[in-house]
Backbone as a printed PyTorch tensor [residue, N CA C, xyz], in Angstrom:
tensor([[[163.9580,  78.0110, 118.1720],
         [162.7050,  78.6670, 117.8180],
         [162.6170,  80.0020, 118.5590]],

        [[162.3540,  81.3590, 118.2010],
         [161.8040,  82.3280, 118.5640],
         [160.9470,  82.1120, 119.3370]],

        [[160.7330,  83.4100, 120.2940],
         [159.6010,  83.4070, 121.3780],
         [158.2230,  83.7560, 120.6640]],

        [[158.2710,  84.3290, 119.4850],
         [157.1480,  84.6270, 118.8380],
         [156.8860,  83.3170, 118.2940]],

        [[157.7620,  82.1100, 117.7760],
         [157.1290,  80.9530, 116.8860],
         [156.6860,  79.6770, 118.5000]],

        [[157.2860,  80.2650, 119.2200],
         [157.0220,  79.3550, 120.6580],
         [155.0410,  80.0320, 121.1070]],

        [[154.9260,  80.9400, 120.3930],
         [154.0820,  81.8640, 120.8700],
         [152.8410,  81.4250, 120.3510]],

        [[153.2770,  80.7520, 119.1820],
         [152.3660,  80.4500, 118.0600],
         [152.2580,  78.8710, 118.2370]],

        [[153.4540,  78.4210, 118.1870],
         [152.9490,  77.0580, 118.9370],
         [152.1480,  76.3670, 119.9460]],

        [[152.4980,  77.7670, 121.0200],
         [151.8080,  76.9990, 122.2660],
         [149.9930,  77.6390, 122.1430]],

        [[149.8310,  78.6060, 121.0880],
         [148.2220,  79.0970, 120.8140],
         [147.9600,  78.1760, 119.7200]],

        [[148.2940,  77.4890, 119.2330],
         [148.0180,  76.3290, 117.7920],
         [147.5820,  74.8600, 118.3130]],

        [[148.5030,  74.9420, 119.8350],
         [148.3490,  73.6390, 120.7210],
         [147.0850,  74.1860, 121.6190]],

        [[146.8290,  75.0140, 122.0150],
         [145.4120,  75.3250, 122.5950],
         [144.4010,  74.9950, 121.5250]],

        [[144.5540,  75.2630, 119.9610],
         [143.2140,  75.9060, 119.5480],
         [143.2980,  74.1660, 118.7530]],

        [[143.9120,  73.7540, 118.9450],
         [143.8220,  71.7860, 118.3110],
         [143.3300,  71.4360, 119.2370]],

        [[143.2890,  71.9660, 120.8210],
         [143.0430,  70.8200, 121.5760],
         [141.6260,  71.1700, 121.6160]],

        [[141.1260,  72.4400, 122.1550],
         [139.8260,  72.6480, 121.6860],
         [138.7290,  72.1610, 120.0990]],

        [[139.6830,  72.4760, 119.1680],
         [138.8020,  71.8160, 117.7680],
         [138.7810,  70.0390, 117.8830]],

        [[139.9130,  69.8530, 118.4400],
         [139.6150,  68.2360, 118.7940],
         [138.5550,  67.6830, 119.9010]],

        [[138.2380,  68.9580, 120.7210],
         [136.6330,  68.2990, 121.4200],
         [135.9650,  68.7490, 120.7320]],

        [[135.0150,  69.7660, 119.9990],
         [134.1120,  70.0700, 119.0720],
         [134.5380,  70.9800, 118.6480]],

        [[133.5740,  70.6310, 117.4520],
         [133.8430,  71.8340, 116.1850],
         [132.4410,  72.2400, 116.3280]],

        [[132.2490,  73.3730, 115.0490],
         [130.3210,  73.8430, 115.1220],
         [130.1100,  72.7320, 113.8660]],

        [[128.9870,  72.8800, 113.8950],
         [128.6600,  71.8150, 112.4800],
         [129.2170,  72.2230, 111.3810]],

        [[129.2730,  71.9050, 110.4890],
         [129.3680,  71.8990, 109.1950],
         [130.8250,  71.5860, 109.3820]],

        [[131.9870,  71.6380, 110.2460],
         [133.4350,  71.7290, 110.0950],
         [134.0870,  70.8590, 110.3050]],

        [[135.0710,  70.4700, 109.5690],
         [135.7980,  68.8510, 110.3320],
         [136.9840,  69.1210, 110.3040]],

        [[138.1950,  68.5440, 111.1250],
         [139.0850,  68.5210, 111.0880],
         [139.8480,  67.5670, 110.2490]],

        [[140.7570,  67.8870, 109.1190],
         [141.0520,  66.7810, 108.2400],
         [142.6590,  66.1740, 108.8030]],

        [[143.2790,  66.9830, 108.5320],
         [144.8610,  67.0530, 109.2580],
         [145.1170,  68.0000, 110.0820]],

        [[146.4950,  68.0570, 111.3710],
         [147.4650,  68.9180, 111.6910],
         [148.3480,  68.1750, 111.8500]],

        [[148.9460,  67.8410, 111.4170],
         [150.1260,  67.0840, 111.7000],
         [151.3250,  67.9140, 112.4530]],

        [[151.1930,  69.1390, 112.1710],
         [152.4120,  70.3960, 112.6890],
         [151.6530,  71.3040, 112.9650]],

        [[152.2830,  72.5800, 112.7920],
         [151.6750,  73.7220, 113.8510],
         [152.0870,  74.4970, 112.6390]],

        [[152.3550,  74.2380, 111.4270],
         [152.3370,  75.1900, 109.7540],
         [151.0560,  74.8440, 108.9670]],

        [[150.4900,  73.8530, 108.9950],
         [149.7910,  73.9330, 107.9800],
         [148.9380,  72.8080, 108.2380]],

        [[147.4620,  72.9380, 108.0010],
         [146.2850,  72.2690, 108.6160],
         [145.4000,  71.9350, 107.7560]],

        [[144.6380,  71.2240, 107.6290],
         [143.0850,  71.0000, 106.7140],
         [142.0190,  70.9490, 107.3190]],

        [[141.3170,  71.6530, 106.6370],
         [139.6660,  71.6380, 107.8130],
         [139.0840,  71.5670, 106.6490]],

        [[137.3840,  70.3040, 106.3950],
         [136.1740,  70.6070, 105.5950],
         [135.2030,  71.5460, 105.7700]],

        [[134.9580,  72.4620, 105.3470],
         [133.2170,  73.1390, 105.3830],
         [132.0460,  72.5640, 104.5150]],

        [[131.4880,  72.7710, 104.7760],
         [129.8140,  72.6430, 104.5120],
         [129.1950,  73.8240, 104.8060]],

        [[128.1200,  74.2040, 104.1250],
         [127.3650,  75.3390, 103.9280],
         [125.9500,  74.4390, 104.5640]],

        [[125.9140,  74.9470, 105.4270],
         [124.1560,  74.3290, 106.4680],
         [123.3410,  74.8940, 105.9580]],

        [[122.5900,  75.5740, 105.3470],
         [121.8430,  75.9360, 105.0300],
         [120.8020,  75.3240, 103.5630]],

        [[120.2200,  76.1660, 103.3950],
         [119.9670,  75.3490, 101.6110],
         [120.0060,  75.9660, 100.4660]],

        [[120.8200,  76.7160, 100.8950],
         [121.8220,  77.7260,  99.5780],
         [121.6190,  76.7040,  98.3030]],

        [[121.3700,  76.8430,  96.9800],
         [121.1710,  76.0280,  96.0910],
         [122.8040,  76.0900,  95.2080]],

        [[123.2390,  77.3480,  96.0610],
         [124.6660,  77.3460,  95.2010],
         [125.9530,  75.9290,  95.6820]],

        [[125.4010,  75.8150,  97.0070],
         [126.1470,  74.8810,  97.6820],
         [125.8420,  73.9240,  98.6190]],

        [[124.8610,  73.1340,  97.4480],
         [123.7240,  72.3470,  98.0990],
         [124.9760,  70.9030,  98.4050]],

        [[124.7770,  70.0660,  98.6970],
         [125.8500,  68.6350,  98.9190],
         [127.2270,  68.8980,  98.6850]],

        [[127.3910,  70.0570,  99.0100],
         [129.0900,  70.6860,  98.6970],
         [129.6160,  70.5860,  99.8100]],

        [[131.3350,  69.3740,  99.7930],
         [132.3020,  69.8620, 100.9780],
         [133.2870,  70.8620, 100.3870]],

        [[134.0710,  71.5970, 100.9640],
         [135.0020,  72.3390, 100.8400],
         [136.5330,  72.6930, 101.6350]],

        [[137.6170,  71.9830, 101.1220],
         [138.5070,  71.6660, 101.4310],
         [139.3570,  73.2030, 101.7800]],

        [[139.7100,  73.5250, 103.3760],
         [140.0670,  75.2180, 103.3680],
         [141.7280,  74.3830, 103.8220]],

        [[142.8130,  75.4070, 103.3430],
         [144.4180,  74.7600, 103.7880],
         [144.7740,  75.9300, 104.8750]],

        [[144.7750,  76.5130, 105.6730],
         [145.5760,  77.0720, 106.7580],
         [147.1670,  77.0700, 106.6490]],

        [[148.0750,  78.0790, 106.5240],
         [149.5480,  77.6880, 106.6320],
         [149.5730,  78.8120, 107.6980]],

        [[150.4480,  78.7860, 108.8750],
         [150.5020,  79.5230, 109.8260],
         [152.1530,  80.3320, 110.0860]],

        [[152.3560,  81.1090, 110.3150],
         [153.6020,  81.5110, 110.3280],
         [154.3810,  82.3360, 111.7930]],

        [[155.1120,  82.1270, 111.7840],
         [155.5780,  82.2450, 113.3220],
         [154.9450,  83.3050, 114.4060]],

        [[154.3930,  84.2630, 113.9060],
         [153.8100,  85.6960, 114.0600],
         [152.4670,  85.2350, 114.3670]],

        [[152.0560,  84.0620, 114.0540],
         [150.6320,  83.7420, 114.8610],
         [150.6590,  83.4490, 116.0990]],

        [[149.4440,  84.2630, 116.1210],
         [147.6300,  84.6040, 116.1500],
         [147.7450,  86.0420, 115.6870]],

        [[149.3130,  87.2000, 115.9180],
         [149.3430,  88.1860, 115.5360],
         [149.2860,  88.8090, 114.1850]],

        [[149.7840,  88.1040, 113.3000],
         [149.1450,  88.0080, 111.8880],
         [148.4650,  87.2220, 111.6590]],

        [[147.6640,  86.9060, 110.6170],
         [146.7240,  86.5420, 110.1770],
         [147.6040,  84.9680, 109.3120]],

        [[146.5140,  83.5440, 109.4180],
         [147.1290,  82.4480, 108.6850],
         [146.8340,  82.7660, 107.1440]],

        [[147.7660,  82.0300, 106.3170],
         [146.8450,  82.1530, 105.1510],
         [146.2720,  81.2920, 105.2140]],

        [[144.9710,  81.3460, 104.3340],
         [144.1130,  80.5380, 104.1820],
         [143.4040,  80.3140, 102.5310]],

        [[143.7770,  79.0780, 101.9210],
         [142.9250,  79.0520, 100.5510],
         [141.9710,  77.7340, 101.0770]],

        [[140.9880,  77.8640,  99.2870],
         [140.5260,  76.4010,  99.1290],
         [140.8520,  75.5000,  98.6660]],

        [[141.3060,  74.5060,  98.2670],
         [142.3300,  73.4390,  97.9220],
         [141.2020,  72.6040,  96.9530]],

        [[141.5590,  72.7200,  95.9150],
         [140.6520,  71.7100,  94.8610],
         [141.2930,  70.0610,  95.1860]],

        [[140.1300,  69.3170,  95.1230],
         [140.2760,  68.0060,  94.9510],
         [139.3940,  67.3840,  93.8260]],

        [[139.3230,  66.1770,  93.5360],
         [138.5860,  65.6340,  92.6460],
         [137.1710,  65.8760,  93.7150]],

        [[137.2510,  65.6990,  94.7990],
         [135.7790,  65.3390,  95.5870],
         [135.4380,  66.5220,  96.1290]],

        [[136.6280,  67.8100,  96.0830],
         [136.1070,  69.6230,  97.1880],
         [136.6090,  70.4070,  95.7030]],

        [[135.7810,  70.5890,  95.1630],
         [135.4290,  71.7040,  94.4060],
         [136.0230,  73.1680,  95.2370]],

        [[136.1660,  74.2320,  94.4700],
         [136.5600,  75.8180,  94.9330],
         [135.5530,  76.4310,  94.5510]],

        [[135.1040,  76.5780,  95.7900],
         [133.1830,  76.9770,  95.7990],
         [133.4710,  78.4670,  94.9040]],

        [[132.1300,  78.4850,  94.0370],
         [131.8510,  79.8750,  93.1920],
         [131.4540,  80.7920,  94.1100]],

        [[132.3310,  81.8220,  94.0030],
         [131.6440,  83.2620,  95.0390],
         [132.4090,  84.0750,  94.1960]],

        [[131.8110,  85.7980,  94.3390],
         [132.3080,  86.3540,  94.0430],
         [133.5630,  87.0860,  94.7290]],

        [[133.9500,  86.6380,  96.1410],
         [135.2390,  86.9840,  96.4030],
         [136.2500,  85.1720,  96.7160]],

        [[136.2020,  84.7360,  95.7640],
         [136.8150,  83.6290,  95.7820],
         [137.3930,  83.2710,  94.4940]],

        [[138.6360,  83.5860,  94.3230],
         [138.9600,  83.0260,  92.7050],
         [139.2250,  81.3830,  92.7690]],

        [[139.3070,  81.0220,  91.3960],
         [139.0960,  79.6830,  90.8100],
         [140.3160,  78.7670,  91.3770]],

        [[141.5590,  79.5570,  91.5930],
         [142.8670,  78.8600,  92.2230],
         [142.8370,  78.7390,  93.5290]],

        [[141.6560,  79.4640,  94.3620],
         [141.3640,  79.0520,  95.6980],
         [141.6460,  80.2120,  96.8930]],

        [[142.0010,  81.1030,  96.1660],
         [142.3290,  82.2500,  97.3090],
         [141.0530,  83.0990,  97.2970]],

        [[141.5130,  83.5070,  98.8040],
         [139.9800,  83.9960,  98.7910],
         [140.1990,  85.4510,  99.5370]],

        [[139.8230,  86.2700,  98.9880],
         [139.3670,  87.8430,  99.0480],
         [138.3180,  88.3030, 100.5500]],

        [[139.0160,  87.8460, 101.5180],
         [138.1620,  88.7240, 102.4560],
         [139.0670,  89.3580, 103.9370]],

        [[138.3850,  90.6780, 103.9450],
         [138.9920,  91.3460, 104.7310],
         [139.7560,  90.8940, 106.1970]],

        [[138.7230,  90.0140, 106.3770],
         [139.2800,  88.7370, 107.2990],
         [140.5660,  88.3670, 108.0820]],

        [[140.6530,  87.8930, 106.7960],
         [142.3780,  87.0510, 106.0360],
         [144.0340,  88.1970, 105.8900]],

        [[143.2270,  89.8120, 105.8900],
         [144.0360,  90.4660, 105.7000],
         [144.7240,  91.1870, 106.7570]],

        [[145.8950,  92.1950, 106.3620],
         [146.1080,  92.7210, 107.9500],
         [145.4780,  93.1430, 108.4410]],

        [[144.4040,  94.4080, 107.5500],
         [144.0900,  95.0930, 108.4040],
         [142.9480,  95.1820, 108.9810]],

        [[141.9490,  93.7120, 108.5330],
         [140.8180,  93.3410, 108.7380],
         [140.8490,  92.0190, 110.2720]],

        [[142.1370,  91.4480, 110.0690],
         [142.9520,  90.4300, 111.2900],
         [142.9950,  90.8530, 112.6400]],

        [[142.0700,  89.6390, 113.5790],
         [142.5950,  90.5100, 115.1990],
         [142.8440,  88.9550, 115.4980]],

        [[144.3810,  89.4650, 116.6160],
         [144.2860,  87.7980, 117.2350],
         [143.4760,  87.5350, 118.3210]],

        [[142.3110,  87.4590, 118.1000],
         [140.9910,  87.1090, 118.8460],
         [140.8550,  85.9430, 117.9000]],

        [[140.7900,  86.3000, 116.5100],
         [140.0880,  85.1330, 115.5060],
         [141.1200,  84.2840, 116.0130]],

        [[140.7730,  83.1650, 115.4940],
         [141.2200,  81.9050, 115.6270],
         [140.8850,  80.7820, 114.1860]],

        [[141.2270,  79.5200, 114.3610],
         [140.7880,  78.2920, 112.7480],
         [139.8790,  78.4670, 112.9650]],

        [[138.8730,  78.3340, 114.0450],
         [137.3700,  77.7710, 114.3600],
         [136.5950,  79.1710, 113.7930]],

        [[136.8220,  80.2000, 114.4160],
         [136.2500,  81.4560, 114.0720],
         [135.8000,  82.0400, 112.2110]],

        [[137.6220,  81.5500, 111.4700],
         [137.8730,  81.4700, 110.0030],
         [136.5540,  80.9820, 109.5520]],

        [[136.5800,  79.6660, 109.8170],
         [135.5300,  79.1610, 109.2590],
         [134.5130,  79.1720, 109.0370]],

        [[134.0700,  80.0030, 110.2910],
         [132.7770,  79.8900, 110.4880],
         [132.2970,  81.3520, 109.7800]],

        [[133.4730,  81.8630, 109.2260],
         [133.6270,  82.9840, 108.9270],
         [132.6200,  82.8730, 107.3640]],

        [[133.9370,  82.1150, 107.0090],
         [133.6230,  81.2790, 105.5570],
         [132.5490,  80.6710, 105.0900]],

        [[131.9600,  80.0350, 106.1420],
         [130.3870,  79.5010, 105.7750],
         [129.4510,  80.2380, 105.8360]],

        [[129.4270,  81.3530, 106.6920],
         [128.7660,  82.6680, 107.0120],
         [128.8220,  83.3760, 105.3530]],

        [[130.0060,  83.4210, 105.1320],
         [130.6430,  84.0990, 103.5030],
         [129.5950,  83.1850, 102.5680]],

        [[129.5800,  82.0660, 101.8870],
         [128.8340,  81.5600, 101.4790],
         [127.3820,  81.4230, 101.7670]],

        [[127.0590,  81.0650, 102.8490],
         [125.0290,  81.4150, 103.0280],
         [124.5940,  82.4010, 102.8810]],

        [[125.1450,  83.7180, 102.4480],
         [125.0340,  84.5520, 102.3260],
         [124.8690,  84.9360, 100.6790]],

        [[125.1260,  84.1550,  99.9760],
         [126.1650,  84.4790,  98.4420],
         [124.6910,  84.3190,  97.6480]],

        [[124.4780,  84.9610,  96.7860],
         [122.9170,  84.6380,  95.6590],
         [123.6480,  84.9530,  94.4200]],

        [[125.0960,  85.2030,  94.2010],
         [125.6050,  85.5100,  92.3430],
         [126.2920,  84.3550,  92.5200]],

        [[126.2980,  83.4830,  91.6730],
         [126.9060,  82.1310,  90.5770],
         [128.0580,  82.6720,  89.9920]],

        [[128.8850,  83.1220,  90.5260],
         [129.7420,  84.3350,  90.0500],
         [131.2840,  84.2690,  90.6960]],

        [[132.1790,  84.1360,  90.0170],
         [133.4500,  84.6440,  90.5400],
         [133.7710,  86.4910,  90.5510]],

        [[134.8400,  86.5350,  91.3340],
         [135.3230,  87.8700,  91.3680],
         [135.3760,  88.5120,  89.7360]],

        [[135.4310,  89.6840,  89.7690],
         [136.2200,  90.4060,  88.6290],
         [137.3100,  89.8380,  87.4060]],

        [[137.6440,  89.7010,  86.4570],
         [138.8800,  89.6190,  86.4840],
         [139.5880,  87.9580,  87.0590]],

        [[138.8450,  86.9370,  87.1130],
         [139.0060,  85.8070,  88.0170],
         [140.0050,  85.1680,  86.9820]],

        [[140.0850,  85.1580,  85.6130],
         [140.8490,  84.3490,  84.8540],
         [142.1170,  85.0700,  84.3790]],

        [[142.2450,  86.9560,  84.7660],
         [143.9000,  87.6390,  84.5410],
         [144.4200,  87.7060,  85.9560]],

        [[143.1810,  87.2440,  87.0610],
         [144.1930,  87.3370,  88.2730],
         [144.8760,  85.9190,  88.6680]],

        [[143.9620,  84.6740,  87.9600],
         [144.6960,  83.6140,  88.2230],
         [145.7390,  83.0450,  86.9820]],

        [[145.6300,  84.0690,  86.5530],
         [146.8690,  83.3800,  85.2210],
         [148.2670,  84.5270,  85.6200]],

        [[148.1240,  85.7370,  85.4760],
         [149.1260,  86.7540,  86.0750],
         [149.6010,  86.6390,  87.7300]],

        [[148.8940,  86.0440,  88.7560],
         [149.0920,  86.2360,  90.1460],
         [150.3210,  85.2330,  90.9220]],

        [[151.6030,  85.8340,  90.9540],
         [152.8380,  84.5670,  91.5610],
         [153.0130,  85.0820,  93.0190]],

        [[151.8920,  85.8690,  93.9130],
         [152.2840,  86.5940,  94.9990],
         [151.4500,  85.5420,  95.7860]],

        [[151.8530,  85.3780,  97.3040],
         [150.8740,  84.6530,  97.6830],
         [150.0220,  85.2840,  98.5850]],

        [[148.5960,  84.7380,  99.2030],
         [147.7490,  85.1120,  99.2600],
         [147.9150,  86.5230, 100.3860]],

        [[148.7050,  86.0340, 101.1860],
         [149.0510,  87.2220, 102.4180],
         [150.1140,  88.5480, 101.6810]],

        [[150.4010,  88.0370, 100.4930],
         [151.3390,  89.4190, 100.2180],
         [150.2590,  89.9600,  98.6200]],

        [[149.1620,  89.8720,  98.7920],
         [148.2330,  90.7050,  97.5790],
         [147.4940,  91.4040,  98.6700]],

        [[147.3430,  92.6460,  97.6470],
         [146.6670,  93.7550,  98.6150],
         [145.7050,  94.0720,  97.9170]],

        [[144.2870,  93.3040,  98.3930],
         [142.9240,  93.2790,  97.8970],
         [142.3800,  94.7420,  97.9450]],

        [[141.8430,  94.9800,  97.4320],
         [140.8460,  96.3030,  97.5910],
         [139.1550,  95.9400,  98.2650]],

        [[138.8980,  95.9710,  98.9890],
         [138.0230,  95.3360,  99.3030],
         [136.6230,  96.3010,  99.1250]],

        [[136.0570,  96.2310,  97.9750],
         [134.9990,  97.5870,  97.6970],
         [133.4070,  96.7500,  97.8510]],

        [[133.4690,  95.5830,  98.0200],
         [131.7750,  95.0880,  98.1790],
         [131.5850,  94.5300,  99.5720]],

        [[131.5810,  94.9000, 100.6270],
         [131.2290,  94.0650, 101.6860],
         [129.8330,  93.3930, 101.8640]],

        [[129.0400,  93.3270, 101.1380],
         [127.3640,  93.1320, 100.9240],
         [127.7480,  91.6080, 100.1490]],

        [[128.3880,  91.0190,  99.3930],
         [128.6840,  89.7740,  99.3900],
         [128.7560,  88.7330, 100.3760]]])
């Protein structure tokens, strides 16, 4: 292993051991079985009517370069976690925020931070609405989420 994937391991083994004593509300830890790829639930606390009794299944894949790049991160449909409607969230689960990207990424953030990112992203949301374009970007799109280069023109979402 590289000193950069040793780098990422031993900050993946800090930030499990911390999410394994508390999380903030709404967040659960579903899996880590490894130090690539994780499951966490959200919940929207509030009483957003868009995402009233809604869990939401987020997947984390991490890559050796973490905390220095950014994880990807989608929403993972299940029969029981829906891919919450927002307008920077398409229907296949990737999600559009500056965040997630390089040049919006500091390794300060962390899983716990993401999230809370994400629920923040949603209590916020009043359009019933996907992105732009939500059904030619998920039928045309074979890039994955860290190699599309969003334009990010609404930050008021």
């Amino acid at each position: 292993m590289s000193a950069q994937g040793q780098f990422a391991t031993k900050r993946l083994g800090k930030e499990l051991q911390k999410i394994n004593n508390s999380l903030p509300p709404g967040i659960v830890l579903v899996s880590a079985d490894n130090f690539e790829e994780w499951l966490l639930d959200i919940k929207v606390l509030d009483t957003n009517p868009l995402y009233t009794n809604q869990t939401y299944r987020l997947k984390f894949k991490f890559g050796a370069s973490y905390p220095i790049e950014p994880p990807e991160v989608v929403f993972v449909k299940l029969p029981d976690r829906p891919i919450p409607i927002h307008p920077h969230i398409y229907s296949n689960g990737i999600i559009c925020l500056d965040l997630l990207g390089q040049q919006g990424w500091s390794p300060v953030q962390n899983v716990e931070s993401v999230c809370m990112s994400l629920q923040s992203m949603l209590t916020g949301n009043t359009k019933d609405e996907r992105p732009p374009g939500d059904e030619e970007f998920v039928r045309a799109n074979r890039l994955r989420p860290k190699d599309i280069d969003f334009y990010y023109h609404d930050n008021n979402v």
